[in-house]
C-alpha positions in Angstrom: -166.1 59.6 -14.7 -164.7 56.3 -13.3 -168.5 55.4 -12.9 -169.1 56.2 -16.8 -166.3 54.6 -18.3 -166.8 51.0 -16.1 -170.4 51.4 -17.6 -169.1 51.8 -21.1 -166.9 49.3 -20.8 -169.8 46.5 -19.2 -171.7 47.5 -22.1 -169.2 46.9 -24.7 -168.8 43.5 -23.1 -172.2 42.5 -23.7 -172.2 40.2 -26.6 -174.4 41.8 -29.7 -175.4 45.1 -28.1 -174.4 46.6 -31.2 -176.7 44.6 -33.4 -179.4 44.9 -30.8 -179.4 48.7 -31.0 -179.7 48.5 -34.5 -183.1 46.1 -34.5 -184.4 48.9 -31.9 -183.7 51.6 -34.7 -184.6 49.7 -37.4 -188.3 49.0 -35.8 -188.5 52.6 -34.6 -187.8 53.8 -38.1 -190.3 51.6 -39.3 -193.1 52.4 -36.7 -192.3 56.1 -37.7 -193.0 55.5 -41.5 -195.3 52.8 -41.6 -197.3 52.7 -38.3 -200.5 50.9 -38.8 -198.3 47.6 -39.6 -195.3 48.5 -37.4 -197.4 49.4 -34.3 -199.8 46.5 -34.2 -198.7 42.7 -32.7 -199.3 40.7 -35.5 -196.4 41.7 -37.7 -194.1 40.4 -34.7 -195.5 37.3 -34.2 -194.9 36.8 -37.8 -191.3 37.5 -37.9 -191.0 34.9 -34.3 -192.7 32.2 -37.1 -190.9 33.2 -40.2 -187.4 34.1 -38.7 -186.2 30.6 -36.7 -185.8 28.7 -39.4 -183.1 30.9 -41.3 -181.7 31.7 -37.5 -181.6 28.3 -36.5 -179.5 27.4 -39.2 -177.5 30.6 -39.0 -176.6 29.4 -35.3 -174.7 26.6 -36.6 -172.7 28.2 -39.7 -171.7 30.8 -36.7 -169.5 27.9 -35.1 -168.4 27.1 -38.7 -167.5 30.1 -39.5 -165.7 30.9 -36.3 -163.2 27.8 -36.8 -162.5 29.4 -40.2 -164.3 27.0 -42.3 -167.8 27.6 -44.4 -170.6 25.0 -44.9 -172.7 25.5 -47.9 -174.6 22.7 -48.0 -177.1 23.2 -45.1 -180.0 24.1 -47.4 -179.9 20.4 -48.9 -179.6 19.1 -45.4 -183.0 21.1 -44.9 -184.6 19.8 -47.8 -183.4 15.8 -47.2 -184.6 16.0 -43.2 -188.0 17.5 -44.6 -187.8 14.7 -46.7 -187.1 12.2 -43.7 -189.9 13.8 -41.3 -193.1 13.8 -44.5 -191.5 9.9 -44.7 -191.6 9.0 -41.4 -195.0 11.2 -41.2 -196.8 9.1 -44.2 -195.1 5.7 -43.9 -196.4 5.0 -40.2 -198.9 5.6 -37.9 -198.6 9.8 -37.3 -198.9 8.9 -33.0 -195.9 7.8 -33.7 -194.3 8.1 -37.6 -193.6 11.9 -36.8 -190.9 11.1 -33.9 -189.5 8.2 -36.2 -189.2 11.0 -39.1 -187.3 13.5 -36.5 -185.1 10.8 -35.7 -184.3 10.3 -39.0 -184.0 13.7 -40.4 -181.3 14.2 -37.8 -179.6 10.8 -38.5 -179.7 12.4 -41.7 -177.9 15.8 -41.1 -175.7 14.3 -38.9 -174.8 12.4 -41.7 -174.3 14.6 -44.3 -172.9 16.5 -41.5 -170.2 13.9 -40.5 -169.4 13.1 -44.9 -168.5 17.1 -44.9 -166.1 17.2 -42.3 -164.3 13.8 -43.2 -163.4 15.4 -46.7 -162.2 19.0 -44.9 -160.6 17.2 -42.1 -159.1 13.9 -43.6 -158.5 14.5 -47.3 -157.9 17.6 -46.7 -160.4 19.3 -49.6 -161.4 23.0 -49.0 -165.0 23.6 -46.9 -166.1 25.5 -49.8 -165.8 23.4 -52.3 -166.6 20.2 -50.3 -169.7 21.7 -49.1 -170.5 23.3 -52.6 -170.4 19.8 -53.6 -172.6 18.2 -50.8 -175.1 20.8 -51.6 -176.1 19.4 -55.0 -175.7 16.1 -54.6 -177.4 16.0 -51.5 -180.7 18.3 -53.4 -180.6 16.1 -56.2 -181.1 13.0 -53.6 -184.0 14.8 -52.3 -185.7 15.6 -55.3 -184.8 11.8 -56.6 -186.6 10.2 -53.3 -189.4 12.6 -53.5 -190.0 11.8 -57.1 -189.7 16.2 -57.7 -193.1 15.8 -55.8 -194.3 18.3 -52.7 -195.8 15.5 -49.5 -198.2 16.9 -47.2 -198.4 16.1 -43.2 -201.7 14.6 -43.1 -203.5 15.8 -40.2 -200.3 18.1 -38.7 -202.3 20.6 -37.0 -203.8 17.6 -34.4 -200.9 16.2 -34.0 -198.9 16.8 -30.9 -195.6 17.2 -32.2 -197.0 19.7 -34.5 -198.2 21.4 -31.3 -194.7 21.0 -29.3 -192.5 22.7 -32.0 -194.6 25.2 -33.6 -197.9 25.2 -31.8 -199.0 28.9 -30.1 -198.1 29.9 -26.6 -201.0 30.9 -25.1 -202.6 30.6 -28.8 -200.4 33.3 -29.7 -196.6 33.4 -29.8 -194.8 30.9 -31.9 -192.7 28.1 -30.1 -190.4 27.7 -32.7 -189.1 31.4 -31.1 -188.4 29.6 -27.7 -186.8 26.5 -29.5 -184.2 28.9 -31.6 -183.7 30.7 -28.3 -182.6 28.2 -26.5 -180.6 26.5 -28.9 -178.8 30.0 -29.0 -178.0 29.9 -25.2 -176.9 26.5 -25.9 -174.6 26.8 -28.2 -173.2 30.3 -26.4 -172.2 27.7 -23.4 -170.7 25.5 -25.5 -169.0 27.8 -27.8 -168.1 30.1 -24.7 -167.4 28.1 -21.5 -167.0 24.1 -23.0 -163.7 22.6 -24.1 -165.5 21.8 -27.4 -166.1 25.8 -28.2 -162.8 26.9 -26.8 -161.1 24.2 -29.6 -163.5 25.6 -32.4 -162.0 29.4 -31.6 -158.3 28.0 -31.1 -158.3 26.1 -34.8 -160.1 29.7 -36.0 -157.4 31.8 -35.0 -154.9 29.4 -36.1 -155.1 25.7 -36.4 -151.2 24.7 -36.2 -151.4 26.3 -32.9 -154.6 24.9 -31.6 -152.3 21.1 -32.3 -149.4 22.7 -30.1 -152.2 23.8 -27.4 -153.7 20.2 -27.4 -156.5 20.3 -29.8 -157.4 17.4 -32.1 -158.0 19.7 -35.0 -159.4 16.6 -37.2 -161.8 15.2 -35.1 -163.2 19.0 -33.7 -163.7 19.6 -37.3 -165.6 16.6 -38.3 -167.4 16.9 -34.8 -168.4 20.3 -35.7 -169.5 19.5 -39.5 -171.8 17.1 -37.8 -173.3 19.2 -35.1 -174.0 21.7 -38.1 -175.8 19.5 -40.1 -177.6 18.3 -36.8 -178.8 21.3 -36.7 -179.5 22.2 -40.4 -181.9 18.7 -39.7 -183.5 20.7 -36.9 -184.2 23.8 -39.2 -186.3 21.7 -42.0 -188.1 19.8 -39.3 -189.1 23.2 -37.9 -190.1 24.6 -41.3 -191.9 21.5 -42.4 -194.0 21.4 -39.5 -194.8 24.6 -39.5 -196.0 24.8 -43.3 -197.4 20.9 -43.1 -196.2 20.5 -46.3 -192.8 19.4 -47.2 -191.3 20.5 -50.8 -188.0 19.3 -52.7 -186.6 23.2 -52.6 -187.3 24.1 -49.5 -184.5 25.8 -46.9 -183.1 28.4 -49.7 -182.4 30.8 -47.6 -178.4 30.1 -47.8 -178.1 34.1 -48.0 -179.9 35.3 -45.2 -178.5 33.1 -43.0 -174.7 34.0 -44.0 -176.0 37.7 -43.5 -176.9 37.0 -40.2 -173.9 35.4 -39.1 -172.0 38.3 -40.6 -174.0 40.9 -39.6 -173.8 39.8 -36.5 -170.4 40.3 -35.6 -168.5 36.7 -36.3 -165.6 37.4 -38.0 -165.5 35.9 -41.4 -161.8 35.3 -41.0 -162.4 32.7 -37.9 -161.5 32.8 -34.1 -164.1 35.0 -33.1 -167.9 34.4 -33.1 -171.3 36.0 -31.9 -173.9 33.5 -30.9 -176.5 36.2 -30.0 -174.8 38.9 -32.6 -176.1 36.4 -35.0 -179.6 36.1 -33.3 -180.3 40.1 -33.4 -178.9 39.6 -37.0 -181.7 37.4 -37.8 -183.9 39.4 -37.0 -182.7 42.6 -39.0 -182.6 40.4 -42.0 -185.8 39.1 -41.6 -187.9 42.2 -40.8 -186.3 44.6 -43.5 -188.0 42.8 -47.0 -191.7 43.2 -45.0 -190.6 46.5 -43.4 -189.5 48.4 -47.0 -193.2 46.7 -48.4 -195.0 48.2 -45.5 -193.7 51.7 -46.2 -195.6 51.5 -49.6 -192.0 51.8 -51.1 -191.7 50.0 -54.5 -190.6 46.4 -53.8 -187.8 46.7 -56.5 -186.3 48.6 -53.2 -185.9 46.0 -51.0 -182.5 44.8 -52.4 -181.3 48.2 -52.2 -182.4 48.4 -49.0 -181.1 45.5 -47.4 -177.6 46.2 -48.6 -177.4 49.8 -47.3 -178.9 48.4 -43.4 -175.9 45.5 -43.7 -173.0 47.7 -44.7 -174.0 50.1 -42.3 -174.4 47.4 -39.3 -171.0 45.7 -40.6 -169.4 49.0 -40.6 -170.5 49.6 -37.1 -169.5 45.9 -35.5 -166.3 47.2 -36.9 -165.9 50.5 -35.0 -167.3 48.7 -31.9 -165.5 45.7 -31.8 -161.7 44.3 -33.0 -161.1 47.7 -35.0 -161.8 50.5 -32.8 -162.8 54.1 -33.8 -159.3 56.1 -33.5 -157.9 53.4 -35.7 -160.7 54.7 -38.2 -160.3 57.8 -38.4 -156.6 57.4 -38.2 -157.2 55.2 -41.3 -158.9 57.7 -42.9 -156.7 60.6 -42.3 -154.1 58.9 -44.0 -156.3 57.9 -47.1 -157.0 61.6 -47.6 -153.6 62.8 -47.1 -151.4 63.0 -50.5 -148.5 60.2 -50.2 -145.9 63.1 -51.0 -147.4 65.1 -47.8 -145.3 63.1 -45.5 -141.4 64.3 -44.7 -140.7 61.2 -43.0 -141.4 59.0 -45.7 -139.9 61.4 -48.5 -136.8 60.8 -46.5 -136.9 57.2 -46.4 -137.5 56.8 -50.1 -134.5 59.0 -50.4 -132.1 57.4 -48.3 -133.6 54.3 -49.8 -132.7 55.5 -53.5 -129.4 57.3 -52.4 -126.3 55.3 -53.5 -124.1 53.7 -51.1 
């Protein structure tokens, strides 16, 4: 018995088992009903190409979301660093022009990045709207530099840093799966075991107290705006190389990546956050549009669909995680039970009502 419950309780420490058990039954149930997509290869190494992008970005909203803030703006930043990379790409020589456009596309993010977290941390406006903000002005400034016009990567399949972000390993699995990877064990250590991540939980949890503890609560916060949009920067150039075209709208996928984060376990009210919770999230987000198509059900399911897999995964983070099961059902029973059904607290309204 001791044996069972020190296993239970390893397991539960493992961060985003839950979510990983519910990508294995999600692709079981989809191998079940439609098995000549769901039991060949080629359907995976899709989703290792399509997913990064949305995860990458979803990585770094889960540190923004942990320290109780919100960052809507990352899908201009991926449009403006696609931008920057098809500039850099077109304006030089490409031996060279791409690495000048990756520089600048994270100059870029970091920018836009940096601009966010001096209006949350020094004026003091709120990450929603600041962000909301940054998020058309910063499209509209990609669409005015691009002239509304779609740039192609001339020659991107030959070129080398083509081939280092989202060539084929072995001709066959995408890179771009490796680079979101281990930016996700990245930002675990940093979020997990560095000063930097331990400050971004504190000011989650409460930021008055994270001053008391030590923490410069301004400067973490603009240093953490900026790492986002670092990142954000690193999401377009992956999706611009991977397509070879860049286009003004690109990165709208400001959804699935706040589904991923929640999905996977960060709590939306800050402190607590799920690097790998949000990587398994990704990846339930991403497969369940192609898996509901596969099963030959009508598409106009797919919305449907999704919703039903993320209340059901958010329901179970729940049970697993802060709120535990007992305090479930113990919620539950008292839902059910008539208010009147309980003596104790007939009493106290009495003695409350009762006249001095």
């Amino acid at each position: 018995m001791n044996i069972l419950r020190s296993l239970f309780g390893f397991l539960r420490r493992l961060e985003g088992l839950a979510i990983a058990m519910v990508l294995l039954v999600l692709y079981i149930a989809l191998i079940i009903a439609a098995p000549s997509v769901f039991t060949r290869p080629l359907i995976y190494i899709s989703f290792l190409e399509t997913v990064p992008p949305t995860l990458i970005a979803a990585l770094g909203l889960t540190l923004v979301i942990t320290a109780g803030e919100i960052d809507l703006s990352f899908p201009a930043v991926v449009s403006l660093s696609g931008f920057a990379l098809s500039w850099g790409w077109k304006t030089f020589d490409p031996a060279y022009g791409a690495w000048i456009g990756i520089g600048l596309a994270l100059v870029a993010g970091a920018l836009v990045g940096y601009i966010n977290g001096l209006m949350v941390a020094r004026i003091g406006v709120p990450s929603i709207m600041a962000t909301l903000a940054a998020n058309f002005f910063w499209y509209g400034i990609s669409i005015l530099l691009a002239g509304g016009l779609q740039v192609t990567l001339k020659g991107s399949q030959d070129n080398f840093v083509h081939e280092l972000f989202v060539g084929r390993l072995f001709g066959t699995v995408p890179l771009q799966a490796f680079w979101a990877l281990g930016l996700a064990v990245l930002l675990w250590f940093i979020l997990n075991r560095h000063k930097f991540g331990e400050g971004i939980m504190f000011i989650g949890d409460n930021a008055n107290v994270a001053r008391v503890m030590g923490v410069n609560v301004e400067a973490t916060r603009i240093r953490l705006f900026a790492l986002h949009g670092m990142i954000a920067a690193f999401s377009g150039i992956i999706v611009t190389l991977d397509i070879g075209v860049f286009y003004p709208d690109q990165g709208n996928f400001l959804l699935p990546a706040m589904a991923s984060v929640f999905v996977g376990g960060t709590s939306i009210a800050g402190g607590s956050g799920s690097i790998f919770g949000t990587v398994f999230g990704s990846y339930v987000i991403g497969s369940l549009a192609a898996g509901v198509v596969a099963t030959t059900i009508s598409g106009y399911w797919v919305q449907v669909v999704e919703g039903l897999v993320m209340a059901a995964v958010i329901v179970l983070n729940a049970a697993t995680g802060k709120i535990k099961m007992a305090t479930i059902s113990s919620r539950l029973r008292h839902w059910r039970a008539p208010a009147a059904a309980n003596p104790s607290r007939e009493l106290l309204q009495k003695n409350d009502t009762a006249p001095n």
